[in-house]
C-alpha atoms as one frame of an Amber mdcrd trajectory, in Angstrom:
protein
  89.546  45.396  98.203  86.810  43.426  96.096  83.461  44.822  95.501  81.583
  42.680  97.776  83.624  43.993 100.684  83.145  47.605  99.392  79.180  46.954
  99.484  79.336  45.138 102.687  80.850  48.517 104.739  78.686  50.543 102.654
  75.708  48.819 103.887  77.251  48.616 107.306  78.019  52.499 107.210  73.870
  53.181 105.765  72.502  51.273 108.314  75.072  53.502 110.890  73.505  56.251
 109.285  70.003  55.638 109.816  70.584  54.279 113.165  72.124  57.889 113.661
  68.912  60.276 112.582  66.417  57.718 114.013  68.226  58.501 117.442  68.340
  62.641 116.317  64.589  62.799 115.225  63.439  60.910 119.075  65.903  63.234
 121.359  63.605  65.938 122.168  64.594  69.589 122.981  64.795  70.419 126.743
  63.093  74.137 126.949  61.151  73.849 123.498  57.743  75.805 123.535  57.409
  76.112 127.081  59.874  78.805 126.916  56.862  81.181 126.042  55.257  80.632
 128.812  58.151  80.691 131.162  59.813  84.059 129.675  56.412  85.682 130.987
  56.002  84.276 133.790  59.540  85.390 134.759  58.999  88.732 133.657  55.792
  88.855 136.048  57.737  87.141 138.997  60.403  90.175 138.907  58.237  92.867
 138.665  56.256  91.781 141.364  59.605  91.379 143.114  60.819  94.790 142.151
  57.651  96.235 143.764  58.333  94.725 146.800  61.437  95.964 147.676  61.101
  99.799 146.673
């Protein structure tokens, strides 16, 4: 292959590539911080629970 091709799928493939983290750095995790206030609130809901039925 001549260079010009060579450039021409490299450029393709970069522009793949930044496509690709642009879409990784907006997806946003699904529990992210709010597991710290759900793991106590959870803990609170059980105990109450396990109060209830002894």
């Amino acid at each position: 292959m001549d260079d010009e091709r060579w450039k021409a799928i490299e450029a393709r493939l970069d522009a793949i590539d930044k496509r690709l983290k642009d879409v990784e750095s907006e997806r946003r995790p699904l529990i992210g911080g709010n597991i710290w206030v759900l793991v106590p609130v959870v803990a609170i809901i059980m105990w109450g629970l396990q109060n209830i039925l002894l």
